[in-house]
CHARMM internal coordinates of N, CA and C (Angstrom, degrees):
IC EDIT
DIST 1 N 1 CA 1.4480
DIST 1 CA 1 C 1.5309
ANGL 1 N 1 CA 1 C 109.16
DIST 1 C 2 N 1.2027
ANGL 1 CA 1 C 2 N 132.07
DIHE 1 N 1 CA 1 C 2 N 121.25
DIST 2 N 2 CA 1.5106
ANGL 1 C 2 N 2 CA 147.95
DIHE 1 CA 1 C 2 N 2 CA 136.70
DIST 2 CA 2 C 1.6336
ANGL 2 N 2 CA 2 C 120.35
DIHE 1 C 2 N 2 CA 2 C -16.88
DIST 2 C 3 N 1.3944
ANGL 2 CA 2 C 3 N 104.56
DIHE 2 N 2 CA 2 C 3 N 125.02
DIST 3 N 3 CA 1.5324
ANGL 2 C 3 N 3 CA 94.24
DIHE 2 CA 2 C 3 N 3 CA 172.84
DIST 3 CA 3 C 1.5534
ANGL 3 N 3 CA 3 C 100.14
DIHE 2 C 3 N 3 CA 3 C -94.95
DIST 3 C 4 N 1.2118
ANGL 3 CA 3 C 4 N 129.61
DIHE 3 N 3 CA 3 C 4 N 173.61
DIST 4 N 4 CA 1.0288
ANGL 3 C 4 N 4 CA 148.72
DIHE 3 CA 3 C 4 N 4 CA 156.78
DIST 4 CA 4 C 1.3708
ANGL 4 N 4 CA 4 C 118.29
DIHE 3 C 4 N 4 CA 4 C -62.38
DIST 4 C 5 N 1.4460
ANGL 4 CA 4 C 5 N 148.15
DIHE 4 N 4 CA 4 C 5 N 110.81
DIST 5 N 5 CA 1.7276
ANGL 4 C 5 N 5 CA 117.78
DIHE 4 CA 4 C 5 N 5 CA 141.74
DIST 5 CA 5 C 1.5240
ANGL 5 N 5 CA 5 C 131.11
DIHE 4 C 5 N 5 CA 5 C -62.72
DIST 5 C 6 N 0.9759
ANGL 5 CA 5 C 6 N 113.53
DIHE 5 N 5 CA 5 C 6 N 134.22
DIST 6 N 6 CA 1.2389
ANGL 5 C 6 N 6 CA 121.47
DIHE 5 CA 5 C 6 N 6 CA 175.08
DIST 6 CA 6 C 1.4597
ANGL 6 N 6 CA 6 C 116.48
DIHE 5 C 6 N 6 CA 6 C -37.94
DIST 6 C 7 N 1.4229
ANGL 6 CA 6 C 7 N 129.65
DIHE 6 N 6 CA 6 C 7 N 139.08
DIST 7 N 7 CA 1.1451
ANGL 6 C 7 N 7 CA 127.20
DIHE 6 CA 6 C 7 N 7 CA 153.06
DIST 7 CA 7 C 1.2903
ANGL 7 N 7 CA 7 C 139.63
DIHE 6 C 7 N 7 CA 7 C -1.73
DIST 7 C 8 N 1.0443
ANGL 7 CA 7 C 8 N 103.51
DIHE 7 N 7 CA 7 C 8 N -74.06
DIST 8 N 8 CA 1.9459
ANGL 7 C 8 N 8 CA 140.62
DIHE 7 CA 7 C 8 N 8 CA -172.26
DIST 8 CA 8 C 1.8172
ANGL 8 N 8 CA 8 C 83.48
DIHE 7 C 8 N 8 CA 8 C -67.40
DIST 8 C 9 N 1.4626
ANGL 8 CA 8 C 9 N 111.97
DIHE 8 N 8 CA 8 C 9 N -59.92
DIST 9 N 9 CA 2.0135
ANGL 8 C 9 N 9 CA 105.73
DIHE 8 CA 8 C 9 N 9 CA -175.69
DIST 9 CA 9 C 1.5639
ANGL 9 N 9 CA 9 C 99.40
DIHE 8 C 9 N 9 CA 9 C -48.35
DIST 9 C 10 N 1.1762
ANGL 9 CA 9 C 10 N 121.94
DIHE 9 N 9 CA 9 C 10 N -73.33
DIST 10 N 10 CA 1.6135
ANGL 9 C 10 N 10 CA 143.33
DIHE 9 CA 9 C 10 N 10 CA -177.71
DIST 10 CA 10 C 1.8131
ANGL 10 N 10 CA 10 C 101.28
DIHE 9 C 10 N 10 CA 10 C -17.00
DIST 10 C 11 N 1.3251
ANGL 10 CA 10 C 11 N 114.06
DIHE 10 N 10 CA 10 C 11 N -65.54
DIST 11 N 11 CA 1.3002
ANGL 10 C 11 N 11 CA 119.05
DIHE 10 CA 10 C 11 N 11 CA 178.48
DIST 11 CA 11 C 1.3902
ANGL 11 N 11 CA 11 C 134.54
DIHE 10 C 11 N 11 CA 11 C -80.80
DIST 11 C 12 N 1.2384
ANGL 11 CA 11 C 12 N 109.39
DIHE 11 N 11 CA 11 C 12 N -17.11
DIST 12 N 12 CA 1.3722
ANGL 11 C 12 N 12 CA 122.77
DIHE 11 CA 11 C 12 N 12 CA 141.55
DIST 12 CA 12 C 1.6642
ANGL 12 N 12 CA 12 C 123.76
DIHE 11 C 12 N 12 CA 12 C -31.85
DIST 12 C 13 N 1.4541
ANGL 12 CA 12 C 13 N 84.61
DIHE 12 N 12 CA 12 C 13 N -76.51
DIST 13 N 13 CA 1.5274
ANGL 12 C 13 N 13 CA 109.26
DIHE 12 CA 12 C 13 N 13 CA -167.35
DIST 13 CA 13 C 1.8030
ANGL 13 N 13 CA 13 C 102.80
DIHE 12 C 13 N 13 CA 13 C -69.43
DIST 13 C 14 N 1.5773
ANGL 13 CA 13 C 14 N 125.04
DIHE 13 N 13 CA 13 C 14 N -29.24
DIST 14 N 14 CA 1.5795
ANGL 13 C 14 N 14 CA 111.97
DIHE 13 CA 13 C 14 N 14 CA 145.12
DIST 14 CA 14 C 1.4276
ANGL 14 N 14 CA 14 C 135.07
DIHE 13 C 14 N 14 CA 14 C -46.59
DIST 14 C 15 N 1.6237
ANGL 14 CA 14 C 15 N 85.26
DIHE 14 N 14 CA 14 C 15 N -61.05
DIST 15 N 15 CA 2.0872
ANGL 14 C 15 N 15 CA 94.40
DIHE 14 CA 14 C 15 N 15 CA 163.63
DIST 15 CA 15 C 1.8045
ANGL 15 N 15 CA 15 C 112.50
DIHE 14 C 15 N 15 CA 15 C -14.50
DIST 15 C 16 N 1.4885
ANGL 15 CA 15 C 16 N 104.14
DIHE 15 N 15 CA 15 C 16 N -70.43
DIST 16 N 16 CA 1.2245
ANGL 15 C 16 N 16 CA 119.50
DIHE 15 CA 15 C 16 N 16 CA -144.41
DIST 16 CA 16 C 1.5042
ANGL 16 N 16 CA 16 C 107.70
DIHE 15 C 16 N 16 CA 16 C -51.23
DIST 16 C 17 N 1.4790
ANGL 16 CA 16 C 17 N 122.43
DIHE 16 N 16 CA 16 C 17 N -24.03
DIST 17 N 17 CA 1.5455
ANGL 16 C 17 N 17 CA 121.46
DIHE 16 CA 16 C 17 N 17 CA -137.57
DIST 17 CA 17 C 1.5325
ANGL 17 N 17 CA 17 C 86.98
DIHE 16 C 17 N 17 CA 17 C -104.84
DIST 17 C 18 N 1.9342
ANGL 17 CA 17 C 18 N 116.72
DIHE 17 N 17 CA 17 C 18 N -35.35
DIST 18 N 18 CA 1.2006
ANGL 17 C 18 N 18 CA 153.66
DIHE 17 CA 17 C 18 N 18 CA -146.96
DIST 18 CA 18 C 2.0399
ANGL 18 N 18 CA 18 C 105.38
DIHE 17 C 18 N 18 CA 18 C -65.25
DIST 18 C 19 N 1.1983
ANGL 18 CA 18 C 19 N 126.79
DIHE 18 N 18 CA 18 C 19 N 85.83
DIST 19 N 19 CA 1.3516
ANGL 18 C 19 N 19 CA 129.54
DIHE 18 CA 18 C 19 N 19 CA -171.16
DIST 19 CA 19 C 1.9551
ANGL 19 N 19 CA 19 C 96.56
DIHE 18 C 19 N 19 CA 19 C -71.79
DIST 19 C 20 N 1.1830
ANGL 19 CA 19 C 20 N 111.67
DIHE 19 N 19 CA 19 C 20 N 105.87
DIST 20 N 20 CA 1.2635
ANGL 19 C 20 N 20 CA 111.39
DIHE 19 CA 19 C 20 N 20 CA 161.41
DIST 20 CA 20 C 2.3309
ANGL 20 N 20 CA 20 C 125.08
DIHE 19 C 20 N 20 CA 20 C -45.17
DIST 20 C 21 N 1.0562
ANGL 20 CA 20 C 21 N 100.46
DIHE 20 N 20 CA 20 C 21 N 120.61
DIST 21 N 21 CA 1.6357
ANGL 20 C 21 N 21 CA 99.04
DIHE 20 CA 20 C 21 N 21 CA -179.95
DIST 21 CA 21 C 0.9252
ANGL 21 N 21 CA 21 C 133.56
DIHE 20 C 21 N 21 CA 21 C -38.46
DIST 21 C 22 N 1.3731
ANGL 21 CA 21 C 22 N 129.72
DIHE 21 N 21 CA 21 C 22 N -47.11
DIST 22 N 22 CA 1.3106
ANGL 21 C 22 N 22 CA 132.18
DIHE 21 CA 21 C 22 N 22 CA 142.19
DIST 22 CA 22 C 1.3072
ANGL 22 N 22 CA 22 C 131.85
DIHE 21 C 22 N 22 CA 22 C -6.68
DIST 22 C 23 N 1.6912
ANGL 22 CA 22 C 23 N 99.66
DIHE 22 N 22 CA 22 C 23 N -64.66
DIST 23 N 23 CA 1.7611
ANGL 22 C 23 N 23 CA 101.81
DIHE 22 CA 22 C 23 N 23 CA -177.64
DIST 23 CA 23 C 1.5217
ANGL 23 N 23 CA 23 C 106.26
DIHE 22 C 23 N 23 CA 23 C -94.53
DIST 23 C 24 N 1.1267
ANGL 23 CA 23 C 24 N 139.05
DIHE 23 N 23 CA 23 C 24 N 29.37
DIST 24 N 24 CA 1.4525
ANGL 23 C 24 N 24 CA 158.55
DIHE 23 CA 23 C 24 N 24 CA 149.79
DIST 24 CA 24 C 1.5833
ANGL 24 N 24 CA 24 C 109.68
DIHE 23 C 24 N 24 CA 24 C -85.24
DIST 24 C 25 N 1.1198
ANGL 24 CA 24 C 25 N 127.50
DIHE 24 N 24 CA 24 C 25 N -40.39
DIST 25 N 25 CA 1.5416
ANGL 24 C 25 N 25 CA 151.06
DIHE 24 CA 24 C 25 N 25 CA -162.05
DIST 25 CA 25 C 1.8434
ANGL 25 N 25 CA 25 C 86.93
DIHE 24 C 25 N 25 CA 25 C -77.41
DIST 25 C 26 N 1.4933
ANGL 25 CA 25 C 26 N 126.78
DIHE 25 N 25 CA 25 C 26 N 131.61
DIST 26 N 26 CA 1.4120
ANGL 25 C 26 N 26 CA 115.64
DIHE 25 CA 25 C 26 N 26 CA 123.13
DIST 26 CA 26 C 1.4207
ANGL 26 N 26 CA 26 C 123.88
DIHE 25 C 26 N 26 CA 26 C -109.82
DIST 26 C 27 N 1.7069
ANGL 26 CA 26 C 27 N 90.91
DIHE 26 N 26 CA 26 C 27 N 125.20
DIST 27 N 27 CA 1.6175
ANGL 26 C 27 N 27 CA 98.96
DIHE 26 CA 26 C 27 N 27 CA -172.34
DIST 27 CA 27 C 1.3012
ANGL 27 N 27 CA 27 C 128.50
DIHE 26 C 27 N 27 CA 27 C -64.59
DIST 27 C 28 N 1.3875
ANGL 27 CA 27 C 28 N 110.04
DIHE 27 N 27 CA 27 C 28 N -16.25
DIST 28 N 28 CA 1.7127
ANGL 27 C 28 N 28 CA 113.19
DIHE 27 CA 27 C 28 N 28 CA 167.82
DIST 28 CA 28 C 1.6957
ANGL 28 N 28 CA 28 C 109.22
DIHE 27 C 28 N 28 CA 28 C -91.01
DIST 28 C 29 N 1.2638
ANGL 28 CA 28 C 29 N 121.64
DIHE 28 N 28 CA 28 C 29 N 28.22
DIST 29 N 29 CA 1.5727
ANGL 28 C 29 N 29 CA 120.69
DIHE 28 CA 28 C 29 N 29 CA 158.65
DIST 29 CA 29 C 1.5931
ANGL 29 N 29 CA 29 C 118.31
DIHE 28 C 29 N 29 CA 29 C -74.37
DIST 29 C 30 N 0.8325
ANGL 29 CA 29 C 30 N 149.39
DIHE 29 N 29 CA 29 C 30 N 170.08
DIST 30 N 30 CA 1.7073
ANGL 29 C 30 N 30 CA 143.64
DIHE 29 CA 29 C 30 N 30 CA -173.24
DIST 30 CA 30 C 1.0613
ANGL 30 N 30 CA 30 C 94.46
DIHE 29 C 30 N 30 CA 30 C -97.22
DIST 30 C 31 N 1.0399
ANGL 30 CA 30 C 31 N 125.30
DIHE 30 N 30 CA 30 C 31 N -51.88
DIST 31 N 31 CA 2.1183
ANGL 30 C 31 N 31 CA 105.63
DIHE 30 CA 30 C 31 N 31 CA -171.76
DIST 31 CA 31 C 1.4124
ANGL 31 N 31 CA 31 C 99.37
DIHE 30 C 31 N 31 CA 31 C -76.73
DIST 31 C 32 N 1.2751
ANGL 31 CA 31 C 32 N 143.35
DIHE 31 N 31 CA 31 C 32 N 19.33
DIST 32 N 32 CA 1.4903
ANGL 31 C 32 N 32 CA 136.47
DIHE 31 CA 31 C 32 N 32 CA 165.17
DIST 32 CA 32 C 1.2695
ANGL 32 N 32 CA 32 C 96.36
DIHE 31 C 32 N 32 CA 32 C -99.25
DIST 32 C 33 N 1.2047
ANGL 32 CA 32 C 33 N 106.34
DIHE 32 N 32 CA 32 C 33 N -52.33
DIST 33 N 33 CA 1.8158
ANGL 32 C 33 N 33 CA 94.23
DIHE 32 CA 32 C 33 N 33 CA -179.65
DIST 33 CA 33 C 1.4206
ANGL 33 N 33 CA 33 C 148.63
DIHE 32 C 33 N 33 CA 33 C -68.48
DIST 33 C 34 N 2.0695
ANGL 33 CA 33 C 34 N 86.39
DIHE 33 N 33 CA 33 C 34 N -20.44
DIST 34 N 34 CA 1.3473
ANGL 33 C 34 N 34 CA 100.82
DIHE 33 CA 33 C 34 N 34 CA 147.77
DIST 34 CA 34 C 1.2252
ANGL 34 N 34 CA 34 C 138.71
DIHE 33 C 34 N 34 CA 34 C -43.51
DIST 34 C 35 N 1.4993
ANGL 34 CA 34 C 35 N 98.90
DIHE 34 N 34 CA 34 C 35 N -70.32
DIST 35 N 35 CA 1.6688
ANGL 34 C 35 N 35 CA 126.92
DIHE 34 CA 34 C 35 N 35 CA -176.85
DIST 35 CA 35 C 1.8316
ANGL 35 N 35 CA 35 C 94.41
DIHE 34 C 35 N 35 CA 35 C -41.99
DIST 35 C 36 N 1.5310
ANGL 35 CA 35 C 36 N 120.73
DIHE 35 N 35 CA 35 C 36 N -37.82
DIST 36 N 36 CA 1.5542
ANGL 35 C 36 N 36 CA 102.73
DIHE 35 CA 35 C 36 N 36 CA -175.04
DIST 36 CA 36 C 1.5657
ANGL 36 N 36 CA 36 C 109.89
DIHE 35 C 36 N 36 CA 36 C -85.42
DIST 36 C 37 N 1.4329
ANGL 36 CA 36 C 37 N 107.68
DIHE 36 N 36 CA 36 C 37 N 3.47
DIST 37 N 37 CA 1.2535
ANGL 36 C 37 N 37 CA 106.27
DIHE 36 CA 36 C 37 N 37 CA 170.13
DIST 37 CA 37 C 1.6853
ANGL 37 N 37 CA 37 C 132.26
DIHE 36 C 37 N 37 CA 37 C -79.16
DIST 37 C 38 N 1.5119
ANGL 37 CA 37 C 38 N 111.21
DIHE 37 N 37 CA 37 C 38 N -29.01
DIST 38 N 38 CA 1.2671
ANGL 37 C 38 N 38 CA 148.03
DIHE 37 CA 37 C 38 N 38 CA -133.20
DIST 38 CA 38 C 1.9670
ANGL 38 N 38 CA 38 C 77.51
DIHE 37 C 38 N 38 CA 38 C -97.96
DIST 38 C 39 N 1.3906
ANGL 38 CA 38 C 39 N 87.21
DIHE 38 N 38 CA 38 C 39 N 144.25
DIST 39 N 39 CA 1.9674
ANGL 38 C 39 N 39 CA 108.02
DIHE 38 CA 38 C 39 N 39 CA 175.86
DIST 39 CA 39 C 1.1696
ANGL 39 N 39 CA 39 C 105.30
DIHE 38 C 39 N 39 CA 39 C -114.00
DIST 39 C 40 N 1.8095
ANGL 39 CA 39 C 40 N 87.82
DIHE 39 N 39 CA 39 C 40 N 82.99
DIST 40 N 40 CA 1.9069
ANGL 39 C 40 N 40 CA 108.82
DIHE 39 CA 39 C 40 N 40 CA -171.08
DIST 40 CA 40 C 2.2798
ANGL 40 N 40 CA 40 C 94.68
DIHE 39 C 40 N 40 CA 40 C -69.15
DIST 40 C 41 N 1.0409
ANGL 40 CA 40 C 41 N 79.15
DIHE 40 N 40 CA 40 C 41 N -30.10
DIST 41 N 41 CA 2.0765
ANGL 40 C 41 N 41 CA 78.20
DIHE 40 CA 40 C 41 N 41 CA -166.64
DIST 41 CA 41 C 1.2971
ANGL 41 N 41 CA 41 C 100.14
DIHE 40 C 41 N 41 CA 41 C -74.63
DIST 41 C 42 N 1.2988
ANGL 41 CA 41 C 42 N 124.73
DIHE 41 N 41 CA 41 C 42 N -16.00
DIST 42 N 42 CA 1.8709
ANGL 41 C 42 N 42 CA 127.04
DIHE 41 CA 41 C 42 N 42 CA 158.81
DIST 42 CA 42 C 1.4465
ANGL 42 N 42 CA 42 C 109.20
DIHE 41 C 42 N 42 CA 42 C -69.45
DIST 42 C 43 N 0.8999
ANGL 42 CA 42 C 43 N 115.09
DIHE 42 N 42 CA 42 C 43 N -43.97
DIST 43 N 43 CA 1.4814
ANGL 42 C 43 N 43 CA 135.76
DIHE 42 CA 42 C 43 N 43 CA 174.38
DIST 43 CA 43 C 1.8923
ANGL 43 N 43 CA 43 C 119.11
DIHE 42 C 43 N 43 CA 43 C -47.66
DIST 43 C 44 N 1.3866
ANGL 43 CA 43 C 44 N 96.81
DIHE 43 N 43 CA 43 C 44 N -50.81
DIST 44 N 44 CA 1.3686
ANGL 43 C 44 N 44 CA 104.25
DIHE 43 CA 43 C 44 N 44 CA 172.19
DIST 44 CA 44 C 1.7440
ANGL 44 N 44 CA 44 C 147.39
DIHE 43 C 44 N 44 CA 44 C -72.42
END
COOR INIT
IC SEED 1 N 1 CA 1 C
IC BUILD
């Protein structure tokens, strides 16, 4: 029989592989710099 890992292990061990968006993003591309241009709270 198999133990289980815990939760908290489980998501950890996702974390790790997991590239945050940001550093996927280049911020000097034109539609990035747009998008910080854009009047998202007009928008909403």
């Amino acid at each position: 029989m198999r133990t289980r890992r815990p939760a908290a292990a489980r998501i950890c061990a996702d974390e790790l592989f997991r590239s945050r968006l940001e550093n996927q993003i280049d911020l000097r591309h034109p539609l990035a710099q747009l998008s910080q241009q854009m009047p998202w709270a007009a928008l909403e």
